[in-house]
N, CA and C of each residue as an Amber inpcrd file, in Angstrom:
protein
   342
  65.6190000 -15.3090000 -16.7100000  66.8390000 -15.8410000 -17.2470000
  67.2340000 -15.0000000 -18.4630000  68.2640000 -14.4310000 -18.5120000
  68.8640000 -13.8480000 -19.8450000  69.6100000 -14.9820000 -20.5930000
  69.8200000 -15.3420000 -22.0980000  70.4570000 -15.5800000 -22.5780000
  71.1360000 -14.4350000 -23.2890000  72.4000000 -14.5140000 -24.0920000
  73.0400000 -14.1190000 -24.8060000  73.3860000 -12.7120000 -24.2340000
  73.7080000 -13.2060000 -22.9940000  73.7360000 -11.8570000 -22.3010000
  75.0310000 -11.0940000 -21.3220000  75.3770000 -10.1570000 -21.9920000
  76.9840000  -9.5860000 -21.5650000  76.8200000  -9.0440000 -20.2180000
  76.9550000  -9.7240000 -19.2340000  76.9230000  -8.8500000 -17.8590000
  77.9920000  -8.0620000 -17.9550000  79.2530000  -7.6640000 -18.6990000
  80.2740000  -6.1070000 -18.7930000  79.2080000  -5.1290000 -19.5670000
  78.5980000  -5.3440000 -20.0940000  77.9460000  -4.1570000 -21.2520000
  76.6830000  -3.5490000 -20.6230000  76.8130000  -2.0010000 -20.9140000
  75.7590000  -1.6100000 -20.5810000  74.4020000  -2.6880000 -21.7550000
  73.0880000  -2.2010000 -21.0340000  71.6660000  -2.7420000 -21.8970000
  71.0800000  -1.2950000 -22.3130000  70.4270000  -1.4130000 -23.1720000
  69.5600000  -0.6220000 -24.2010000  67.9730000  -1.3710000 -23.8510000
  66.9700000  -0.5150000 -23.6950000  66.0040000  -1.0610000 -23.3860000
  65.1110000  -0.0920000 -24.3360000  64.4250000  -0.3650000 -25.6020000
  63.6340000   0.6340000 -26.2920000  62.1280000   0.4020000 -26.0250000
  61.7980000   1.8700000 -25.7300000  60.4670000   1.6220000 -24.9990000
  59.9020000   2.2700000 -24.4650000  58.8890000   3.3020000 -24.1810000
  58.9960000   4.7370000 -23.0670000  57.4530000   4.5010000 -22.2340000
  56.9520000   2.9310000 -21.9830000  55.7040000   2.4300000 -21.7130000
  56.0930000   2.1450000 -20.5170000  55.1060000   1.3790000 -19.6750000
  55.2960000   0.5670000 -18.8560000  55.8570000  -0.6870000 -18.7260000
  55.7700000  -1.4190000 -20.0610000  56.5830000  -2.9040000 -20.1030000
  57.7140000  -2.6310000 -20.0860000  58.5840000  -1.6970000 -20.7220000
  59.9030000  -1.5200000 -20.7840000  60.4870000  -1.4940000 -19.2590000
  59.6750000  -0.3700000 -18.3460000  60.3730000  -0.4140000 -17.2220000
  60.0500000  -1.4980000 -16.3720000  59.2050000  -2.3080000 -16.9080000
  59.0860000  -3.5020000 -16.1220000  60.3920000  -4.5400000 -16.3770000
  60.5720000  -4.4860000 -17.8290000  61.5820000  -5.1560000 -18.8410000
  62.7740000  -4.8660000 -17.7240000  63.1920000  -3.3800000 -17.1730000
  64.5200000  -2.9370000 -16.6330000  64.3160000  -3.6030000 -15.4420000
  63.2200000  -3.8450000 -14.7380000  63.5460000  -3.9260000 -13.4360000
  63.9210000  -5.5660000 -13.2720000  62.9400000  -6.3610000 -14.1760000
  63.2660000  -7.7600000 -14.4830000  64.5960000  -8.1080000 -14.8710000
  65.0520000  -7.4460000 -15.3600000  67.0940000  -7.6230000 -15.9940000
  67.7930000  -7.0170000 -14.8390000  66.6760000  -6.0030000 -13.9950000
  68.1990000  -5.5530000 -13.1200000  68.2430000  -6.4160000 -11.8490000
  66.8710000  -7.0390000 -11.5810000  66.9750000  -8.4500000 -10.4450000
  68.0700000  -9.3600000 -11.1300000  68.4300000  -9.6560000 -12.4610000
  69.6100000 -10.9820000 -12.5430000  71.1500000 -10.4100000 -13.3220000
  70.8290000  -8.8900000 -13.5250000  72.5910000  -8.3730000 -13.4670000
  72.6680000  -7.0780000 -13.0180000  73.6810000  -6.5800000 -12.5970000
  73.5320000  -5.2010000 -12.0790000  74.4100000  -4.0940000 -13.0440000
  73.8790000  -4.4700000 -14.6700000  74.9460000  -3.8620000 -16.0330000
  73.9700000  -2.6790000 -15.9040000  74.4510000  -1.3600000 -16.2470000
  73.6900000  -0.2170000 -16.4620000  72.5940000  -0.4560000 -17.2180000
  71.2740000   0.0380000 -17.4520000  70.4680000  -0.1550000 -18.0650000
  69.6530000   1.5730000 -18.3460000  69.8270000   1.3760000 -19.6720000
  69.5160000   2.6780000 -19.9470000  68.1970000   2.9230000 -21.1640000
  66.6480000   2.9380000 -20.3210000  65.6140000   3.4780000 -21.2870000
  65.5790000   4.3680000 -21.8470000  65.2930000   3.7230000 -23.5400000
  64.6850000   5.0940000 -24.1370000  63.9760000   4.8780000 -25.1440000
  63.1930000   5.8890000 -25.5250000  62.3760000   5.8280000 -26.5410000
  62.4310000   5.8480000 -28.1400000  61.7470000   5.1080000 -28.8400000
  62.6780000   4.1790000 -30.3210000  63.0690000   5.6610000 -30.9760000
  63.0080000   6.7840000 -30.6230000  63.4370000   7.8100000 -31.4410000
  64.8910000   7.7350000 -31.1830000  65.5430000   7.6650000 -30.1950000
  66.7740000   8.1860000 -29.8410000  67.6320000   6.7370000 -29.3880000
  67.4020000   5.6990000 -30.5430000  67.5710000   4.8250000 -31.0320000
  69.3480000   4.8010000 -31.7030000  69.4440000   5.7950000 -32.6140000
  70.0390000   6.6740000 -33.3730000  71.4570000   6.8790000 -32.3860000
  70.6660000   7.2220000 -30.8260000  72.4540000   7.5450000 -30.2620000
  72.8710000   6.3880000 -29.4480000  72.4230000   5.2820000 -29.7040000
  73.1670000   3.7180000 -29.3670000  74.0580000   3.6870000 -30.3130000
  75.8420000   3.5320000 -29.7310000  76.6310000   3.2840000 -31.0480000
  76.4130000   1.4070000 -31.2470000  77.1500000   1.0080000 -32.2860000
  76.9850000   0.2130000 -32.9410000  77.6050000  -1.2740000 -32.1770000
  77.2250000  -2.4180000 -31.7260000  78.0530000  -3.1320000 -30.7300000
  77.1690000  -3.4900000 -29.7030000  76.3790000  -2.4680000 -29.3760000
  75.5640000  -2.6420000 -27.8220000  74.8780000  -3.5370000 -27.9070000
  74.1600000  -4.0330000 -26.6500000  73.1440000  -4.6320000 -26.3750000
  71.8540000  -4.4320000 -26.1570000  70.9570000  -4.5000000 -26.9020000
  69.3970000  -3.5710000 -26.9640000  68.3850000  -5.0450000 -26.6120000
  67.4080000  -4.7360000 -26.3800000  66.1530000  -5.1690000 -25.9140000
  65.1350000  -4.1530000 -26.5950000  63.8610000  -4.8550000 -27.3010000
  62.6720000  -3.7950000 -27.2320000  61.9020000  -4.0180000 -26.2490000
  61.5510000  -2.9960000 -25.2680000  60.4690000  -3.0060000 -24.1920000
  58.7940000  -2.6190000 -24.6830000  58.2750000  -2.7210000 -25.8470000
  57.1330000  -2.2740000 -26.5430000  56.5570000  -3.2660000 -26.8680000
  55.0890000  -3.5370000 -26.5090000  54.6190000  -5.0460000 -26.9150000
  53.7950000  -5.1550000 -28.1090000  53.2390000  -4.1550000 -28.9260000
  52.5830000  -3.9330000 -29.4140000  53.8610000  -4.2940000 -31.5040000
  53.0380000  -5.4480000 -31.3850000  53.9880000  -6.5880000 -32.0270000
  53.8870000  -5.4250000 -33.7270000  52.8970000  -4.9930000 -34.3150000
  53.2560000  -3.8690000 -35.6520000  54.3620000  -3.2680000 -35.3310000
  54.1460000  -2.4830000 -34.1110000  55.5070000  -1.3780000 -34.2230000
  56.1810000  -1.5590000 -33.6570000  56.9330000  -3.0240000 -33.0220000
  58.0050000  -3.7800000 -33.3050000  58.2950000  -4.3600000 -34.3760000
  57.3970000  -4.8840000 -35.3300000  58.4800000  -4.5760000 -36.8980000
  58.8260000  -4.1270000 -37.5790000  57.8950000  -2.5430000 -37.3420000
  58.3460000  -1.2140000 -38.1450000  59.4790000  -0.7070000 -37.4210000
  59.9620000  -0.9880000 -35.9910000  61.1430000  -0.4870000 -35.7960000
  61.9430000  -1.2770000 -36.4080000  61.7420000  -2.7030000 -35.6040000
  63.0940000  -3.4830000 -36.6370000  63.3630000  -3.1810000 -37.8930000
  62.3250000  -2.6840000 -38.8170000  62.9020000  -2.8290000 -40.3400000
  63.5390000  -1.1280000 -40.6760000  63.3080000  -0.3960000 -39.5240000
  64.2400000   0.8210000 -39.8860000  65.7080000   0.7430000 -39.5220000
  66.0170000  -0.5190000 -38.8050000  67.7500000  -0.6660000 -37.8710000
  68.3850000  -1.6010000 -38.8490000  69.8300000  -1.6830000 -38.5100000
  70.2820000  -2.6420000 -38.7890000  70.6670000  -3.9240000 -37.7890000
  69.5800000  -4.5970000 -37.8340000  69.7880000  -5.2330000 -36.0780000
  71.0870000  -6.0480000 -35.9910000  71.9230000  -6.3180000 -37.6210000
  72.9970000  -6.7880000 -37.2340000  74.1330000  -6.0290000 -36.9070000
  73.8680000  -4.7950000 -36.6380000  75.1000000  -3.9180000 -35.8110000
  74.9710000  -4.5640000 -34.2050000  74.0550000  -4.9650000 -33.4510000
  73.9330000  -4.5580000 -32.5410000  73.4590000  -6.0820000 -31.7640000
  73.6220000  -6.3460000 -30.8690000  73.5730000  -7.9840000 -29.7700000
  72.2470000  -7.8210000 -29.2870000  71.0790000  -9.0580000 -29.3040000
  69.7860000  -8.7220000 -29.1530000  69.2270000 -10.0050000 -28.2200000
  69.8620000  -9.5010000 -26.7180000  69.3130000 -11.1820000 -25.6880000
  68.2520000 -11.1530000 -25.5810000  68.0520000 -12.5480000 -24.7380000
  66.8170000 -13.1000000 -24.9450000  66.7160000 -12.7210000 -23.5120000
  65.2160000 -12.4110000 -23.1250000  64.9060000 -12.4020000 -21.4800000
  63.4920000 -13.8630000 -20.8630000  63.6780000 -14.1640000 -20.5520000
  62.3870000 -15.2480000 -19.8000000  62.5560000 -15.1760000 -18.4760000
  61.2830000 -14.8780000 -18.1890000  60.5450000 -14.1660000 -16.4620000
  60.8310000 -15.6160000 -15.7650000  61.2020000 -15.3710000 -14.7190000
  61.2460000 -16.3760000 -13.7540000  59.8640000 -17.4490000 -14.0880000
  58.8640000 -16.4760000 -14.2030000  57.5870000 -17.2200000 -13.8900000
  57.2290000 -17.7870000 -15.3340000  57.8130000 -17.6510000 -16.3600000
  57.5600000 -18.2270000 -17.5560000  57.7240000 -20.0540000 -17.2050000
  57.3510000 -20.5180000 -17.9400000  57.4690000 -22.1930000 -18.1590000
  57.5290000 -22.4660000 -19.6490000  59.2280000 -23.2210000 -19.9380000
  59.5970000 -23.3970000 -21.2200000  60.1890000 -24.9430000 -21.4280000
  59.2680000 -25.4140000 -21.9190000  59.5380000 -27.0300000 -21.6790000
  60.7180000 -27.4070000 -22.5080000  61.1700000 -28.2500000 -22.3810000
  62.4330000 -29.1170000 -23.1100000  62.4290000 -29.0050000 -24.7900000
  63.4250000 -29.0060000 -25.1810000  63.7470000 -28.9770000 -26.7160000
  63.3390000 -27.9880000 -27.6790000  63.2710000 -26.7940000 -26.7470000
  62.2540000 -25.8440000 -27.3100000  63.2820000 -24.6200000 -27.9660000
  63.2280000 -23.9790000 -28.6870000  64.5150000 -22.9580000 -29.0590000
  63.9540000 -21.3640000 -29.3290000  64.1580000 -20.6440000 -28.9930000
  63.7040000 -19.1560000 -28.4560000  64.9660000 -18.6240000 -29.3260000
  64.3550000 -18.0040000 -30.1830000  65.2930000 -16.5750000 -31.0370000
  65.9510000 -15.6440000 -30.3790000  66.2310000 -14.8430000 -30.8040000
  67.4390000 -13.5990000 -30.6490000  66.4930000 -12.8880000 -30.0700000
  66.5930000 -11.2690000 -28.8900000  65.5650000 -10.4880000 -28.9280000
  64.2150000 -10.7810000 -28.4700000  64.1630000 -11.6520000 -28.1690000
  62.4610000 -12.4210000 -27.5370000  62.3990000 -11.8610000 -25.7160000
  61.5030000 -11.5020000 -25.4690000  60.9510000 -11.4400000 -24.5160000
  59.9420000 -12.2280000 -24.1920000  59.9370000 -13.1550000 -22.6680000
  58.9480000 -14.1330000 -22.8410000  58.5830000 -13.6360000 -21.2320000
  57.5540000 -13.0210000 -21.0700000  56.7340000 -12.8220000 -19.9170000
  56.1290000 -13.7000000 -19.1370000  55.6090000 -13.1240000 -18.1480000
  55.5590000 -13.8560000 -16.3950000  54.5280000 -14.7780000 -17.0130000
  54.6800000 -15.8300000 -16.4850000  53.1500000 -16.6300000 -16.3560000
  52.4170000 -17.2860000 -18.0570000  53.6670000 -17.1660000 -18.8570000
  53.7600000 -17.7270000 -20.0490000  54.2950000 -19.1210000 -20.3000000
  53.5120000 -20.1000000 -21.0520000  53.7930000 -21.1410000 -21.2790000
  53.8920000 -21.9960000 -22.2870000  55.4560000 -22.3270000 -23.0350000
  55.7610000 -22.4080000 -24.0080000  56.1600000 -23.9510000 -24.1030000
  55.4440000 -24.6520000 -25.2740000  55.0450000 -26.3780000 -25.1050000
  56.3360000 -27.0580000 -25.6750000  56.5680000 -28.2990000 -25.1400000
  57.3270000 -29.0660000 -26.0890000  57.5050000 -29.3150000 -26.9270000
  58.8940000 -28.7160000 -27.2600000  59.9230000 -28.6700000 -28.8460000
  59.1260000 -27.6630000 -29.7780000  59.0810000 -26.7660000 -28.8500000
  58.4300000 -25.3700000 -29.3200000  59.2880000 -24.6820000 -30.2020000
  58.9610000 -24.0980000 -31.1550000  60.2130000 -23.0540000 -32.1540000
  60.0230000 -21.2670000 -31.9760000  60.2920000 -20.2520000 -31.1030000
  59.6380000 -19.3320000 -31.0360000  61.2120000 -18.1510000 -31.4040000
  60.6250000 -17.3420000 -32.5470000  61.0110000 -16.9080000 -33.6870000
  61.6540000 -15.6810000 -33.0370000  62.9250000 -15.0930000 -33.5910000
  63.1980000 -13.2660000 -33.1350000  62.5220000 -12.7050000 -32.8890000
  63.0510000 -11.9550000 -31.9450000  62.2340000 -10.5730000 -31.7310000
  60.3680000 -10.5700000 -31.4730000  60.0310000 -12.3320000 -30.9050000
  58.5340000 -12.4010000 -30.2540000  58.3700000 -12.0740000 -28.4180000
């Protein structure tokens, strides 16, 4: 399930691992918007407006990227895997990726960019 999510706009997927292209193939089963990987260097030639995703799981250097951007230039949806389970009253941040076979409890609070 995408939230906050522009099916006209291309996606930004930062990431040059394996989760990322897992990340693309999971977004391109529920829209068919261009999706274009790349690696947090070339970060720089996303203009300002787009829609980005980080595909990198390795939760340090997802906050050392975030704190080099200005993430409020730029629209940051949320993705949850089919196979995730997210019980009622629960509220999921901006930028979150929530993977297959994950299970998130009642009136859960789960923060940006987890």
């Amino acid at each position: 399930m995408l939230i906050d999510f522009d099916h006209s706009k291309p996606l930004y997927i930062f990431g040059d691992a394996p989760p990322a292209i897992e990340l693309k193939n999971w977004v391109h089963n529920e829209s068919k918007v261009e999706i274009n990987v790349l690696s947090h260097e070339q970060f720089e030639n996303v203009p300002p407006g787009n829609q980005c995703m980080i595909g990198f799981q390795n939760t340090d250097y997802r906050k050392r990227f975030l704190e080099k951007i200005n993430i409020d230039d730029y629209s940051w949806p949320t993705f949850i895997h089919p196979a995730a389970h997210v019980e009622d009253l629960t509220t999921i941040g901006k930028g979150c990726v929530i993977l297959n076979f994950v299970h998130i409890g009642f009136n859960a609070n789960v923060g940006d960019f987890c």
